[in-house]
ROTOR-895988 format. One record per residue: x, y, z of N, C-alpha, C in turn. Coordinates in steps of 0.05 Angstrom, whole numbers, padded with zeros to 5 digits. Layout:
BEGIN
REC     n_xx     n_yy     n_zz    ca_xx    ca_yy    ca_zz     c_xx     c_yy     c_zz
REC        X        Y        Z        X        Y        Z        X        Y        Z
...
//
This chain:
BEGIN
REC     n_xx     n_yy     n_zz    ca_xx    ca_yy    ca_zz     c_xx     c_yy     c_zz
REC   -00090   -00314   -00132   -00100   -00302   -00107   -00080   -00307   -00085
REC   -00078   -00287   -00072   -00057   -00286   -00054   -00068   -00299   -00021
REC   -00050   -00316   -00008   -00066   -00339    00013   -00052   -00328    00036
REC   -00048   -00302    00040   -00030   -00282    00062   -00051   -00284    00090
REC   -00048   -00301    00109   -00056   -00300    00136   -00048   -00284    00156
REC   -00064   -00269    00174   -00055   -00254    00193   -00040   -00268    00210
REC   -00014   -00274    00229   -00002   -00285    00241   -00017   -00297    00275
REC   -00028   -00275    00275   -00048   -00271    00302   -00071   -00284    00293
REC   -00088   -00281    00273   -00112   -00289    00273   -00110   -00323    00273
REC   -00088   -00326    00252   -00089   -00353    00248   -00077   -00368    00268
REC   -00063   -00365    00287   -00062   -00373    00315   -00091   -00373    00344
REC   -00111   -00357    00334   -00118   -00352    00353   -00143   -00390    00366
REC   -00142   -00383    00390   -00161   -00403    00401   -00133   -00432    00404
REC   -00118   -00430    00378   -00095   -00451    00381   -00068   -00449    00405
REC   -00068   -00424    00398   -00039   -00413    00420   -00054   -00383    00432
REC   -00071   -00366    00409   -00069   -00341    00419   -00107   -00335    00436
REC   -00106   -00312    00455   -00132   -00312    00461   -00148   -00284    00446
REC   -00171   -00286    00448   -00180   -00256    00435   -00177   -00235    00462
REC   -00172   -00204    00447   -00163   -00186    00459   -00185   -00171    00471
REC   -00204   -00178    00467   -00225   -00172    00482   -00239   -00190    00489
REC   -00250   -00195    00516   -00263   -00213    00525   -00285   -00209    00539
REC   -00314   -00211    00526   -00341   -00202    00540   -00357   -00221    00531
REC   -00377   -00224    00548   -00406   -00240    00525   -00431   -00207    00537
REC   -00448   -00205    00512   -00464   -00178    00521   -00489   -00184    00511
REC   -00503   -00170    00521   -00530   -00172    00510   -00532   -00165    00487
REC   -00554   -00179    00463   -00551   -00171    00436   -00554   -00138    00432
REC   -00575   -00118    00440   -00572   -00096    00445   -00541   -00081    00446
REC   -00533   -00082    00467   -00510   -00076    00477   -00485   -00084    00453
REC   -00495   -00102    00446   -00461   -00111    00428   -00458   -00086    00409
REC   -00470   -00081    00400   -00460   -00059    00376   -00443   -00038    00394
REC   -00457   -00035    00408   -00443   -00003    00439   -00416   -00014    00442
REC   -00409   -00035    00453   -00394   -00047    00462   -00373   -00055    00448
REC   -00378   -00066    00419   -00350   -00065    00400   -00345   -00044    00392
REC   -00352   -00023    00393   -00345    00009    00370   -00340    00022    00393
REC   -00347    00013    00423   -00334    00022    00440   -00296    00013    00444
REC   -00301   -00016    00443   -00279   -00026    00443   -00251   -00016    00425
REC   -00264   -00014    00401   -00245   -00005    00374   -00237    00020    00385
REC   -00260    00039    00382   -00253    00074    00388   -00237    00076    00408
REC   -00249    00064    00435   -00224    00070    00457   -00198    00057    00459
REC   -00195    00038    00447   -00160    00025    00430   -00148    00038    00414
REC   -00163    00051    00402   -00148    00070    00379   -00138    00094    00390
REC   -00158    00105    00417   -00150    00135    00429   -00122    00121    00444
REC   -00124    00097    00460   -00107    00090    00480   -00079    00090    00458
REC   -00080    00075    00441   -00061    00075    00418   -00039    00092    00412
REC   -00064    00119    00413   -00049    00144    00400   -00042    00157    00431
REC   -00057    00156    00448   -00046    00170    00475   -00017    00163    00485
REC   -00021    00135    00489    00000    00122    00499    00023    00119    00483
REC    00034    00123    00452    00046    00121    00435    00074    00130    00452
REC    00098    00121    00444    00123    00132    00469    00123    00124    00484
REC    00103    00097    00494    00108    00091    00517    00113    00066    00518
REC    00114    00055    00503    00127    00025    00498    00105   -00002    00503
REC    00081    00017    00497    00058   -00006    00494    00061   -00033    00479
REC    00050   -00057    00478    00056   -00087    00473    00016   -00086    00460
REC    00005   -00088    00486   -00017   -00100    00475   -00040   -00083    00496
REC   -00067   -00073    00493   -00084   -00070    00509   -00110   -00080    00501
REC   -00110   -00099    00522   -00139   -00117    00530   -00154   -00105    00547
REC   -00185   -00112    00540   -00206   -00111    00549   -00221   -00135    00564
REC   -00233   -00134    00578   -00258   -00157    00590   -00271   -00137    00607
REC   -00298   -00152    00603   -00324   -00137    00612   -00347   -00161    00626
REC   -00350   -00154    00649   -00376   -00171    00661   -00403   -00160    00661
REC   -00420   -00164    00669   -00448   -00148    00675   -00436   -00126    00685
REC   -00429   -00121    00704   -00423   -00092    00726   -00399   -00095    00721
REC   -00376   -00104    00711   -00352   -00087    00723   -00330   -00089    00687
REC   -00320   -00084    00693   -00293   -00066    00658   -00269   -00066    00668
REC   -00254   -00089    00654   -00225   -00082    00670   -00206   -00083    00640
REC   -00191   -00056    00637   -00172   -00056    00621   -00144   -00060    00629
REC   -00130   -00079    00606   -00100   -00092    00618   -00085   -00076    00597
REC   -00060   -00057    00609   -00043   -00053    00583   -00011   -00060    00593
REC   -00005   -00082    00574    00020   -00086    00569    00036   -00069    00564
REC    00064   -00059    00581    00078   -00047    00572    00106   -00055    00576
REC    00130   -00049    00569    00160   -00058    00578    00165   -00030    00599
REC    00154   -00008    00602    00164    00019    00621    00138    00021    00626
REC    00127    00003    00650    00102    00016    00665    00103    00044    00686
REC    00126    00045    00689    00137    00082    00711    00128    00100    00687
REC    00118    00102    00653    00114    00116    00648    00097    00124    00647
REC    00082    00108    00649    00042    00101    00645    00032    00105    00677
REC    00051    00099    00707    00038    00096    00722    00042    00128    00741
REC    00066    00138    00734    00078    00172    00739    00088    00171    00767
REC    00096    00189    00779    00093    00186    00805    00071    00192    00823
REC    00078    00165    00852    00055    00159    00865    00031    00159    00855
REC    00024    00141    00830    00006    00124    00813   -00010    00154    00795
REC    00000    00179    00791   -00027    00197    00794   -00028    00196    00751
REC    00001    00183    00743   -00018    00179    00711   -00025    00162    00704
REC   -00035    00134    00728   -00055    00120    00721   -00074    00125    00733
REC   -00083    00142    00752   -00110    00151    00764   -00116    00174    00736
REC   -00104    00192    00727   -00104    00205    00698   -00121    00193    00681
REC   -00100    00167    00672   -00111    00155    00652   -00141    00141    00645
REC   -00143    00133    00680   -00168    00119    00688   -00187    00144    00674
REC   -00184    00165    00691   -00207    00192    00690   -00214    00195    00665
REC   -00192    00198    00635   -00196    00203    00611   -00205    00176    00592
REC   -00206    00156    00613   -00216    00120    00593   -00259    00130    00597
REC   -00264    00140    00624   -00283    00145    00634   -00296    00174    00616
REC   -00286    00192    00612   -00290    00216    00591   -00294    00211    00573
REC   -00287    00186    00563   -00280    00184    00532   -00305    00161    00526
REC   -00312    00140    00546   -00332    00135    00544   -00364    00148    00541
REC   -00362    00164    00566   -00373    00184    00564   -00384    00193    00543
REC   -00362    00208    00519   -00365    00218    00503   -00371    00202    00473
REC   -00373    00172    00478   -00381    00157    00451   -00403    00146    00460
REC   -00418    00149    00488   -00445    00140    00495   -00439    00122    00513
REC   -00419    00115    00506   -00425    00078    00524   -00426    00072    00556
REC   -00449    00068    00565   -00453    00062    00587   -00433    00062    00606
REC   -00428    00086    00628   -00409    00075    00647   -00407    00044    00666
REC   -00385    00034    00669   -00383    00005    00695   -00393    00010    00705
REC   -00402    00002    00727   -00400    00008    00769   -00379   -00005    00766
REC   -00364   -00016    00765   -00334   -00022    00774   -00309   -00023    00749
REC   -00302   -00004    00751   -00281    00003    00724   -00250   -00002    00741
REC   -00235   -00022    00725   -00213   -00029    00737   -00186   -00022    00714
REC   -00159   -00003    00712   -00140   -00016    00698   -00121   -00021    00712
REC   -00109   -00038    00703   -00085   -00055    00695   -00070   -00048    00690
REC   -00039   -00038    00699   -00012   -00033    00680    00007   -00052    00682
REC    00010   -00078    00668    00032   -00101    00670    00056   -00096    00658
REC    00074   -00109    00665    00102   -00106    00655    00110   -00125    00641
REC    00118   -00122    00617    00130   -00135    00599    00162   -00143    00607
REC    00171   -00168    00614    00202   -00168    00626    00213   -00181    00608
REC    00214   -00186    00577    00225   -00193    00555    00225   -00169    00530
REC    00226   -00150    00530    00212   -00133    00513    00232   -00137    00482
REC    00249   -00145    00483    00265   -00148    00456    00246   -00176    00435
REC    00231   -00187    00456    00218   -00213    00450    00188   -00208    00435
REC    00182   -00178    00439    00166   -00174    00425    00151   -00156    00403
REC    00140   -00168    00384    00137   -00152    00363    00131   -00117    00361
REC    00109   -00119    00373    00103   -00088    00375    00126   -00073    00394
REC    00128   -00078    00408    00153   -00057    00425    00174   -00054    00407
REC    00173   -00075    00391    00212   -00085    00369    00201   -00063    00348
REC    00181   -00061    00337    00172   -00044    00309    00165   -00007    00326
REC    00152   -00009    00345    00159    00018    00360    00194    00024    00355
REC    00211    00011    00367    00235    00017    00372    00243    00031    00340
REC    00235    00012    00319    00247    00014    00294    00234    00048    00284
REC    00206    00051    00290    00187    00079    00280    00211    00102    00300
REC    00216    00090    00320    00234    00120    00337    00251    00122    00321
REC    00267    00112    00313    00297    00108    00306    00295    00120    00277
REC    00274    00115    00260    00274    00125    00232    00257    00153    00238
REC    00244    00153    00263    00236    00184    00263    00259    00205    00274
REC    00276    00188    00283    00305    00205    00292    00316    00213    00269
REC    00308    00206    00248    00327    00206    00223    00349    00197    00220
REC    00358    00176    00236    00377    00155    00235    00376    00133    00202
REC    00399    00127    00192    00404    00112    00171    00373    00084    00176
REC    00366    00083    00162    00347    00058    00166    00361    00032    00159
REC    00383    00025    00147    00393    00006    00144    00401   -00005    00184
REC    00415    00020    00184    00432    00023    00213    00404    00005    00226
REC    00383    00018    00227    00360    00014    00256    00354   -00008    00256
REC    00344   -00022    00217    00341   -00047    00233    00356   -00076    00240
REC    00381   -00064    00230    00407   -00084    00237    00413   -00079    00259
REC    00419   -00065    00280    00417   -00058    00300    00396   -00067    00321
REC    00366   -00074    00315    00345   -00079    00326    00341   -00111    00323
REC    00355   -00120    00301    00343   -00147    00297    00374   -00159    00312
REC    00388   -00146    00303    00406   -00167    00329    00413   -00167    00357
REC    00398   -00152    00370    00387   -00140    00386    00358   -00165    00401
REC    00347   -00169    00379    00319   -00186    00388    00330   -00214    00384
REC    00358   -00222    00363    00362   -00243    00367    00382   -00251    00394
REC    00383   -00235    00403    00400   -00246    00429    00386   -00244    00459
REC    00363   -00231    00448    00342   -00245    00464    00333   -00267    00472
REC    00319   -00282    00496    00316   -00302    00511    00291   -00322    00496
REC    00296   -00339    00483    00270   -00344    00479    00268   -00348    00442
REC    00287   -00329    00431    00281   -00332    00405    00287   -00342    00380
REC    00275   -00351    00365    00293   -00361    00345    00299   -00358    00322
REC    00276   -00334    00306    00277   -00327    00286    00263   -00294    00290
REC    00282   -00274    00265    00262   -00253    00265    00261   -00239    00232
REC    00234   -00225    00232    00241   -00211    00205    00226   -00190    00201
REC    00236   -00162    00184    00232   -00132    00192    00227   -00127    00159
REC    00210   -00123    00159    00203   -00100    00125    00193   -00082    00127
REC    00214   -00056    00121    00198   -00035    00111    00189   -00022    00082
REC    00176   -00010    00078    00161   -00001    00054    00158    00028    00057
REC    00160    00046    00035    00155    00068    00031    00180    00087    00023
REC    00180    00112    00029    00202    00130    00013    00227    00129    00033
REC    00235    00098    00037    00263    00100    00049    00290    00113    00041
REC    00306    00129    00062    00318    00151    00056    00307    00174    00048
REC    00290    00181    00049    00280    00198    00029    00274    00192   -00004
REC    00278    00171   -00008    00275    00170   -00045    00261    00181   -00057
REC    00256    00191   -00078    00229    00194   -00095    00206    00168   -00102
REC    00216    00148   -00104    00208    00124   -00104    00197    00110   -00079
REC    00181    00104   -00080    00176    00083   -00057    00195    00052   -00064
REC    00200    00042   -00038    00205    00013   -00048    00207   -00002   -00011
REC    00216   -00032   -00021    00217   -00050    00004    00242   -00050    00006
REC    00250   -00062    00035    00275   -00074    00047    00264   -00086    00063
REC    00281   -00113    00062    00274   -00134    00085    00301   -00144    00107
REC    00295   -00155    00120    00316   -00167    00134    00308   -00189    00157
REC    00325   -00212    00152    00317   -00235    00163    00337   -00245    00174
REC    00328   -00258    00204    00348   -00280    00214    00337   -00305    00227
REC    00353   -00325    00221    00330   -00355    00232    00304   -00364    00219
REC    00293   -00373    00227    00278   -00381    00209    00248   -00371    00220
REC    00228   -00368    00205    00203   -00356    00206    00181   -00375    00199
REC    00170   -00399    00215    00151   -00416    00204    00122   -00411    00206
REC    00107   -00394    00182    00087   -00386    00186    00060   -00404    00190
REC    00067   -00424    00169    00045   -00449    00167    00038   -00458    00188
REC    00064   -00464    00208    00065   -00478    00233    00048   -00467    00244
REC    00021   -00482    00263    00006   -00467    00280    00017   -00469    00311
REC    00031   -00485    00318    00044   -00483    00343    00067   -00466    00348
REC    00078   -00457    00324    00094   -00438    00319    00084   -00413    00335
REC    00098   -00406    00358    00088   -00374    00369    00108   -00354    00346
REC    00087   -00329    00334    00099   -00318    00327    00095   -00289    00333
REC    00106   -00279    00336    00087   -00246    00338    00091   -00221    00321
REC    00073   -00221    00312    00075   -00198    00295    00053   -00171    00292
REC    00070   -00146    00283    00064   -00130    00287    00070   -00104    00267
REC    00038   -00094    00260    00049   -00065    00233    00049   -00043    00257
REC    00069   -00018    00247    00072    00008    00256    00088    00023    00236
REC    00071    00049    00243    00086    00076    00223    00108    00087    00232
REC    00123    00096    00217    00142    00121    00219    00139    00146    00202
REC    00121    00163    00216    00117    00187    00200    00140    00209    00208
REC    00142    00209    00172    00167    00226    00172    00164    00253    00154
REC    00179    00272    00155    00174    00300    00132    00165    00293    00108
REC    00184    00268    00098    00177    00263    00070    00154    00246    00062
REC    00138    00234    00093    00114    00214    00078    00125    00191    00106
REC    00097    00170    00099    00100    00149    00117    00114    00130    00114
REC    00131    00113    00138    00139    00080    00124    00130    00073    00142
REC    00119    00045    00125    00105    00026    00138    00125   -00001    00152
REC    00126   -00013    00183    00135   -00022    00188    00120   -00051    00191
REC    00127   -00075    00188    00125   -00106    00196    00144   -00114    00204
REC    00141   -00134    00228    00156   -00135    00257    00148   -00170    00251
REC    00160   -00189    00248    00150   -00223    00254    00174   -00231    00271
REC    00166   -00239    00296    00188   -00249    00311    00172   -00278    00325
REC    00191   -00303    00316    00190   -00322    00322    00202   -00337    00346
REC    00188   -00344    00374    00191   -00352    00391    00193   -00382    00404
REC    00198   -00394    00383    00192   -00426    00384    00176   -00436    00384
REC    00174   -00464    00388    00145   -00479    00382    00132   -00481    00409
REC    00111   -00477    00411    00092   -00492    00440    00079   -00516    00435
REC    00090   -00534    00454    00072   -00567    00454    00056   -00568    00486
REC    00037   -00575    00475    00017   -00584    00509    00044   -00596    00521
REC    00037   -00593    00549    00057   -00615    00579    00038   -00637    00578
REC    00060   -00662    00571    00054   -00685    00562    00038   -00696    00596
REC    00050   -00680    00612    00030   -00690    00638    00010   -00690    00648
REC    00000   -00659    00640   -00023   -00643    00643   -00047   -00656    00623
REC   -00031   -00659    00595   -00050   -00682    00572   -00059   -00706    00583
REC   -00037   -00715    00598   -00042   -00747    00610   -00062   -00746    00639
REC   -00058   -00722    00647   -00085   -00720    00677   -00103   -00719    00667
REC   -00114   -00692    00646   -00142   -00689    00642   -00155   -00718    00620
REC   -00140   -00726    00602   -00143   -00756    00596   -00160   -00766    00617
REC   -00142   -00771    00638   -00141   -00797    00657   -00179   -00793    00673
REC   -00170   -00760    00675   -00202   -00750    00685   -00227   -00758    00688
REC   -00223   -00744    00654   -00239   -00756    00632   -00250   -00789    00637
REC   -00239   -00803    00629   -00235   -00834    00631   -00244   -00843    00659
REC   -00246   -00831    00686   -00257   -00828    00703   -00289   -00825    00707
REC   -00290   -00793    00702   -00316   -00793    00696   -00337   -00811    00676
REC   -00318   -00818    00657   -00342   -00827    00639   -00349   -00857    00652
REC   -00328   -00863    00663   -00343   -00890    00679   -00359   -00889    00704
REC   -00352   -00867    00718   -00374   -00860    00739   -00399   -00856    00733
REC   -00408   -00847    00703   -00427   -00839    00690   -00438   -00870    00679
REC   -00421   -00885    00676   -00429   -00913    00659   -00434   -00929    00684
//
């Protein structure tokens, strides 16, 4: 049996947070995750070309605020803001159209990503353009991975694709690796990320793992809330 962990999942609550963040009424939850999925998937496919990272959700009683990560927010935001007032209008239609309860206060978000070589999904976008250019695929991801290793921050990366590379008749893999990739590690930030390249001859499937070093708590911040702690409980005693 194969013991293959998602990189994200198995970080999460340790280093990583969940990408949606609500508590709902039992009623409501069903509305509210198939809302979540459906309108990630439209944003997904809308925004594709635009150098999306990640888009988060959180929801209160009354108000919905969507965050989307991008490295080119001028593309998402258009001039004088009017394709993110756009985008807002078609998040609101689209709700609309799967039932789910409008906000009273619907807010998005367009952040900027100011490392973008640092991260997985933008790095595996870059690789889907480049093999949809019909560029050599050897070329794209030697090119891309040394590229992410001279990036700020990183220390390991590694790129597999799968499917009818070159055109073959055959499907098969290629990998490519630099530095080291410690998956076990849970303090290990890593990020990773699948994306397609659909091409004339059929799909390839892209995996993106880029390793950002270790995170350790600030030995200071550990030693205040300690000290806190140890405070209160004697105020209590």
């Amino acid at each position: 049996m194969s013991k293959i962990v998602h990189p994200y999942a198995h970080r999460l609550i340790i280093l990583r947070d969940w990408k949606s963040r609500w508590f709902a009424d039992p009623k409501k939850y069903v509305a509210y995750l198939k809302g979540d999925v459906l309108i990630r998937q439209y944003l997904e496919k809308k925004l594709r070309g635009m150098y999306v990272s990640t888009i988060e959700i959180e929801r209160s009683r009354k108000a919905t605020r969507f965050i989307i990560k991008t490295s080119r927010p001028g593309l998402i935001i258009g001039r004088n803001g009017e394709g993110a007032t756009k985008l807002k209008e078609d998040i609101l239609k689209k709700m609309d159209k799967l039932k789910i309860p409008r906000p009273e206060d619907f807010k998005l978000e367009i952040m900027e990503i100011t490392n973008p070589e640092a991260d997985a999904a933008i790095v595996a976008y870059m690789i889907a353009e480049g093999l949809e250019k019909r560029m050599p695929y050897r070329r794209v991801i030697k090119q891309i991975i040394e590229k992410v290793m001279q990036a700020h921050g990183v220390e390991g990366a590694r790129v597999v694709l799968s499917g009818r590379l070159g055109g073959a008749e055959i499907a098969r893999t290629e990998e490519l690796k630099r530095g080291s990739i410690p998956l076990q590690t849970f303090r290990a930030d890593i990020d990773f990320k699948r994306e397609r390249a659909t091409l004339s001859y059929g799909v390839v499937g892209i995996k993106v793992w880029i390793y950002r070093g270790k995170i350790f708590a600030d030995k200071k911040s550990v030693r205040e809330t300690k000290a806190s702690a140890l405070e209160n409980k004697l105020k209590t005693d």
